[in-house]
MMTF fields as JSON, N, C-alpha, C and O atoms, coordinates in Angstrom:
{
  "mmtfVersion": "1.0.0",
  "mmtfProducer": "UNKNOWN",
  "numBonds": 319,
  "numAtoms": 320,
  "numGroups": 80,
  "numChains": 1,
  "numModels": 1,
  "chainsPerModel": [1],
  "groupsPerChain": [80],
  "chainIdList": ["A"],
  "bondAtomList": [4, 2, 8, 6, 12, 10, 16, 14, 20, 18, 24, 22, 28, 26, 32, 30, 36, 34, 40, 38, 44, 42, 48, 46, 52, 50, 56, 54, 60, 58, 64, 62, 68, 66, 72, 70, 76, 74, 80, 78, 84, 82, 88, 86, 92, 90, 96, 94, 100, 98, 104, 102, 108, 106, 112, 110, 116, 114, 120, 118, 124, 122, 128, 126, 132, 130, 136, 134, 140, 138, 144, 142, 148, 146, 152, 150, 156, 154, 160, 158, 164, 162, 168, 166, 172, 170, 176, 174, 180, 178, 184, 182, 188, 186, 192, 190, 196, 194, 200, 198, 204, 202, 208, 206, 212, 210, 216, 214, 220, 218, 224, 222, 228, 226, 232, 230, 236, 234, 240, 238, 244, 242, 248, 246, 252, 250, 256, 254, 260, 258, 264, 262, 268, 266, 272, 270, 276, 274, 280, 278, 284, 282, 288, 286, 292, 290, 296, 294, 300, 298, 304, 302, 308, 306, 312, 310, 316, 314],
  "bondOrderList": [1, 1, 1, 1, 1, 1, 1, 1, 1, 1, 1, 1, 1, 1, 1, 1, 1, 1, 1, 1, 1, 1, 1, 1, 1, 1, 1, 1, 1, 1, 1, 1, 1, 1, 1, 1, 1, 1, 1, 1, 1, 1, 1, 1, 1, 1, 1, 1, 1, 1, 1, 1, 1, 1, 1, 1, 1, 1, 1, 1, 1, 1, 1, 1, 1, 1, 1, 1, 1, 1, 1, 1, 1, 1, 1, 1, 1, 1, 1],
  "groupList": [{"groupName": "UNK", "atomNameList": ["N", "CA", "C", "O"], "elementList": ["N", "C", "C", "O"], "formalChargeList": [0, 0, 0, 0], "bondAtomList": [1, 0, 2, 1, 3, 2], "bondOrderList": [1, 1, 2], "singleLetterCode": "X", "chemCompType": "L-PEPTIDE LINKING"}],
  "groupTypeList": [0, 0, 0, 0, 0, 0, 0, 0, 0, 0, 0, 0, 0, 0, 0, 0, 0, 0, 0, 0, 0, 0, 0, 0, 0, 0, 0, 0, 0, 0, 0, 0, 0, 0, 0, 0, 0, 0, 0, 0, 0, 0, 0, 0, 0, 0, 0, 0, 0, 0, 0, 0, 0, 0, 0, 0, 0, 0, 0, 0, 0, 0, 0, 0, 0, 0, 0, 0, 0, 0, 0, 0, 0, 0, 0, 0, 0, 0, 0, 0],
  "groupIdList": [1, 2, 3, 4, 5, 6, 7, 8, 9, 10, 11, 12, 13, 14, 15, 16, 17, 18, 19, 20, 21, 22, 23, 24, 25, 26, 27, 28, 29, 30, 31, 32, 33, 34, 35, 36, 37, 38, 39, 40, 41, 42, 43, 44, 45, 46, 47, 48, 49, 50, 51, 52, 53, 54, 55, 56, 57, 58, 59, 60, 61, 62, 63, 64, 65, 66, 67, 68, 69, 70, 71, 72, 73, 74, 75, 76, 77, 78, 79, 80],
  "secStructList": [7, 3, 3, 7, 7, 5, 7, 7, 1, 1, 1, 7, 1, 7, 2, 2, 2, 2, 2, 2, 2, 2, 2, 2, 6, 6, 1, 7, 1, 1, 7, 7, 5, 7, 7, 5, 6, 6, 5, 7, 7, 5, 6, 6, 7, 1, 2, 2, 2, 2, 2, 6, 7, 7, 7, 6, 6, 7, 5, 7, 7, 3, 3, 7, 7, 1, 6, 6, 2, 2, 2, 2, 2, 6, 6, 6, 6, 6, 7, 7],
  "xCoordList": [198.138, 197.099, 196.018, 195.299, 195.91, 194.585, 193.694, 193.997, 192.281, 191.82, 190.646, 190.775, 189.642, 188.393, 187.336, 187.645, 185.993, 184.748, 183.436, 183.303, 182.49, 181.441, 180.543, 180.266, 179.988, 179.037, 177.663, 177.302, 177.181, 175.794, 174.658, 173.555, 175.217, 173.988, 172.989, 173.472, 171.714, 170.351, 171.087, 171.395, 171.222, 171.51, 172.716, 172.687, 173.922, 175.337, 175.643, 175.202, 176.707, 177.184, 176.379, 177.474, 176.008, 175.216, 175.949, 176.677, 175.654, 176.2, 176.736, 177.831, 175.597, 175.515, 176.83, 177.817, 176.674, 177.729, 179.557, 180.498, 179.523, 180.618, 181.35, 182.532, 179.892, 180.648, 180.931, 181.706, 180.338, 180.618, 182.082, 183.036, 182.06, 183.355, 184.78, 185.685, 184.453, 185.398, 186.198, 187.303, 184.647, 184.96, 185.841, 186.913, 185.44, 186.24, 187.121, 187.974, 187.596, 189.19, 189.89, 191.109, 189.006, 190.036, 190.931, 192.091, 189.959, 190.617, 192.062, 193.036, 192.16, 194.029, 194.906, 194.833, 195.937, 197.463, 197.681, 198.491, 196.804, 197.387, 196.583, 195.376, 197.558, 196.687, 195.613, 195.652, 194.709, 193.464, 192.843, 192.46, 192.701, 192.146, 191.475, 191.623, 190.456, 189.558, 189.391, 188.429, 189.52, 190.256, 188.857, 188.269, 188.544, 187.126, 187.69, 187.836, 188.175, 188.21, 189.865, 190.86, 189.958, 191.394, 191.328, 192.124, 190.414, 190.332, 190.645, 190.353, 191.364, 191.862, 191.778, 192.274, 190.996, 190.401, 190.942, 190.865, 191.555, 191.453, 190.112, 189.353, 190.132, 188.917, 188.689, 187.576, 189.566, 189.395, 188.545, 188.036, 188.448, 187.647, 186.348, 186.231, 185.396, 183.645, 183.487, 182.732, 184.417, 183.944, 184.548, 183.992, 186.174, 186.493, 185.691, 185.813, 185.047, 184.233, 183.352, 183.15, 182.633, 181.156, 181.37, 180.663, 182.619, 183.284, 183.051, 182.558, 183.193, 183.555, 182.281, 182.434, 180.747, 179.702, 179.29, 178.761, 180.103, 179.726, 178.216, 177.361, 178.227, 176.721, 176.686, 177.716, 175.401, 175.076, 175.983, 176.147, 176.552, 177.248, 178.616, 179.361, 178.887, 180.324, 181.453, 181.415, 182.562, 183.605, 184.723, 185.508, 184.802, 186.141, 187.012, 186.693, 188.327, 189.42, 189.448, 189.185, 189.818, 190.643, 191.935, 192.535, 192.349, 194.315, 194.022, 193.06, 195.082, 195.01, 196.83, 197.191, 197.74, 198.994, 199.307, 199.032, 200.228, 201.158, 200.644, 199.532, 201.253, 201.197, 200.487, 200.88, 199.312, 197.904, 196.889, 195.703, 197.234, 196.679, 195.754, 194.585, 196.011, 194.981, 193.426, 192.33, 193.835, 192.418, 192.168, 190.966, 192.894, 191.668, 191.279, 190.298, 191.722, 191.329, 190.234, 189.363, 190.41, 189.142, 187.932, 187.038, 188.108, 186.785, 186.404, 185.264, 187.35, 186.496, 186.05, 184.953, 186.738, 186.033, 184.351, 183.273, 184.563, 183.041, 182.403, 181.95, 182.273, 181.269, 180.956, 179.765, 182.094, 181.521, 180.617, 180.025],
  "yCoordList": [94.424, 94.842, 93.761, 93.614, 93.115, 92.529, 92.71, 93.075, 92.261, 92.761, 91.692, 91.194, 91.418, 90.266, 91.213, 92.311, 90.733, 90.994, 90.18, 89.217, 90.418, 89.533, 90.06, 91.258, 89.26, 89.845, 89.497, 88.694, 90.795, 91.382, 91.451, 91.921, 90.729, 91.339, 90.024, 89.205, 90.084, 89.142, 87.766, 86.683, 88.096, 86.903, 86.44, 85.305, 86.954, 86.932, 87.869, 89.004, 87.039, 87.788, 87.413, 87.14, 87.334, 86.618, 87.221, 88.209, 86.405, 86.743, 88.123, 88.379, 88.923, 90.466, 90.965, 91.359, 90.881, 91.762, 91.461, 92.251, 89.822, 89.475, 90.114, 90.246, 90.516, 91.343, 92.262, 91.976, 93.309, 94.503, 94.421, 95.166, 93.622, 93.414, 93.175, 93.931, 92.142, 91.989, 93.253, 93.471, 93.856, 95.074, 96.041, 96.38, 96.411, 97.498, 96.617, 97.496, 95.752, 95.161, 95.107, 95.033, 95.15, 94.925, 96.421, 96.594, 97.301, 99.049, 98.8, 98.306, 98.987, 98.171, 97.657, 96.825, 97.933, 97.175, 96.27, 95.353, 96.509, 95.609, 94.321, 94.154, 93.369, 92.306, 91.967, 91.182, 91.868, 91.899, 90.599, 89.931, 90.187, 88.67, 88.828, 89.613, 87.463, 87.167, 86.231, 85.668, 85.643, 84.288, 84.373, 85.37, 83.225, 82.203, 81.087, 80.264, 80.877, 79.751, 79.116, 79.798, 78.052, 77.886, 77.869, 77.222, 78.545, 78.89, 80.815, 81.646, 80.732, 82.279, 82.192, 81.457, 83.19, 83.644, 85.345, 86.342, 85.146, 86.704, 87.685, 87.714, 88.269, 89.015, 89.701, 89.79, 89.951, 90.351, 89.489, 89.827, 87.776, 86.851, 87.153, 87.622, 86.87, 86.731, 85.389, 84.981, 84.499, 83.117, 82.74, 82.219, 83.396, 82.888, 83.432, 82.61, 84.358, 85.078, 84.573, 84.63, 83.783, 82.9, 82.118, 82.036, 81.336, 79.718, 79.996, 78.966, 80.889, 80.76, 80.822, 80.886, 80.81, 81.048, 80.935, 80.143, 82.848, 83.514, 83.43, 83.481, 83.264, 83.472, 84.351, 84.86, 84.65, 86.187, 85.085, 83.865, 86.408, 85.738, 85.276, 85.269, 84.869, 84.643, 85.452, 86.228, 85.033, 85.887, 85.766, 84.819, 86.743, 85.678, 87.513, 88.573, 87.051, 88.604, 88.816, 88.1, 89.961, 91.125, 91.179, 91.519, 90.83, 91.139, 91.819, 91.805, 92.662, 93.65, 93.88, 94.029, 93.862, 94.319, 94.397, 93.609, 95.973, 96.655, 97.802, 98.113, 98.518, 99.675, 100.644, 101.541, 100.595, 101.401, 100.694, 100.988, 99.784, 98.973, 99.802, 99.442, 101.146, 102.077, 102.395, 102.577, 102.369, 102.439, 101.545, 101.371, 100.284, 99.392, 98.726, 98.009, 98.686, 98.241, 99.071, 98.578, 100.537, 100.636, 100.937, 101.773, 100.167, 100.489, 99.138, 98.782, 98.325, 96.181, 96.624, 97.178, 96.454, 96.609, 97.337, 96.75, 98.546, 99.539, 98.061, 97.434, 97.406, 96.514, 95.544, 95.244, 94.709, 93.711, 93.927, 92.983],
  "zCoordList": [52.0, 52.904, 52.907, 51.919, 53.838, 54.325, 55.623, 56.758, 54.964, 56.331, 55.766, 54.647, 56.514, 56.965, 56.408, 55.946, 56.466, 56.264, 56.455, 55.7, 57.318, 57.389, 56.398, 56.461, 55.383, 54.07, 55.132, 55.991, 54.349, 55.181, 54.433, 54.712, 53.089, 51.711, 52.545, 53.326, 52.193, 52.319, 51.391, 51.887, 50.198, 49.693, 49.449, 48.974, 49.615, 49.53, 48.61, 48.429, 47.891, 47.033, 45.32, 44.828, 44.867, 43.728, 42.599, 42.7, 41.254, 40.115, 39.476, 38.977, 39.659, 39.822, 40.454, 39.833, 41.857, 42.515, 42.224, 42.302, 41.832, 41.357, 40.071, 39.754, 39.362, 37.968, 39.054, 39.967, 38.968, 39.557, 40.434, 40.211, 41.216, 42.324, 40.767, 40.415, 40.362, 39.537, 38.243, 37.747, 38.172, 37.132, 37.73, 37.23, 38.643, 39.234, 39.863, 39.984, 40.312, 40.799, 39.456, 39.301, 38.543, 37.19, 36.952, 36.579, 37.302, 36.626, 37.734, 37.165, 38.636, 38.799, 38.466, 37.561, 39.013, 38.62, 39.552, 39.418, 40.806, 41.916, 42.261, 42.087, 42.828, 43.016, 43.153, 42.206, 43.49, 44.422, 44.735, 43.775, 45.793, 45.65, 47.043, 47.979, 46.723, 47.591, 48.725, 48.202, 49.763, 50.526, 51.258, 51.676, 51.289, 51.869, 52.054, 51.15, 53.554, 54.067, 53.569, 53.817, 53.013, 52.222, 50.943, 50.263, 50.475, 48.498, 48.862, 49.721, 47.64, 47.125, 45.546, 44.692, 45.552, 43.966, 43.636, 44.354, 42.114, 42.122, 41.828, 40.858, 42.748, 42.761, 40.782, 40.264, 40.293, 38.793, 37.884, 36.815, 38.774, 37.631, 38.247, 39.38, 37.471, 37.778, 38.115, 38.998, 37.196, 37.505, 39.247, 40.214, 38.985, 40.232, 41.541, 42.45, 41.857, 42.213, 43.1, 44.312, 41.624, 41.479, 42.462, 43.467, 42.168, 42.465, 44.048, 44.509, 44.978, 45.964, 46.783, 48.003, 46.182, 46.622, 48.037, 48.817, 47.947, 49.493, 49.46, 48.575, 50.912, 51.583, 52.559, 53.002, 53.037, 54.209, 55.161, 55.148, 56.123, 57.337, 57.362, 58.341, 56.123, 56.184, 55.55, 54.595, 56.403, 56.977, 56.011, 56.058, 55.112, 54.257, 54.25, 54.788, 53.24, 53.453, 52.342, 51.375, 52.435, 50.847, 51.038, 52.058, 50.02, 49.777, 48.965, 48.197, 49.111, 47.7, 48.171, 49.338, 47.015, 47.06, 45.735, 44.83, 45.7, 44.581, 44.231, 44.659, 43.513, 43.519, 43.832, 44.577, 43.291, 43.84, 44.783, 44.631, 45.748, 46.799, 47.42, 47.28, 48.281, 48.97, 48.338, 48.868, 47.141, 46.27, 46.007, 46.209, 45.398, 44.927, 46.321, 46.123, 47.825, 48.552, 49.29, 50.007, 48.989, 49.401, 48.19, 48.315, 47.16, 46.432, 46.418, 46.717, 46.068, 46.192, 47.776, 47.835, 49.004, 50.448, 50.171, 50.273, 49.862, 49.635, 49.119, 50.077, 47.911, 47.219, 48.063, 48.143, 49.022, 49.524, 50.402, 50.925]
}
């Protein structure tokens, strides 16, 4: 399952929300990753997260695939 997102936060995504995003992609079994542009990070790292330093406005996707995909895609989606 993928799908796009334009981030809407004031300041992007900042250190903060990356734990958080990462914590809860971690309680899964299923893939979960993050794609900005031609870098793909798994959403489970903080660093990889960090690395990809989203900003307001831009458009990047959620993969999420395997077993319990429906949930962890819609609880990482809810954070971004």
């Amino acid at each position: 399952m993928i799908k796009g997102k334009r981030i809407t936060r004031p300041n992007g995504l900042k250190a903060e929300d990356c734990a958080v995003i990462a914590q809860a992609a971690g309680k899964f079994k299923s893939s979960v990753q993050i794609i900005k542009q031609n870098h793909t990070v798994n959403a489970k790292s903080i660093m990889g997260l960090i690395s990809l330093n989203i900003q307001k406005d831009e458009y990047i996707y959620l993969a999420v695939q395997g077993e319990d995909e429906q949930s962890a895609f819609k609880t990482v989606y809810a954070l971004l």
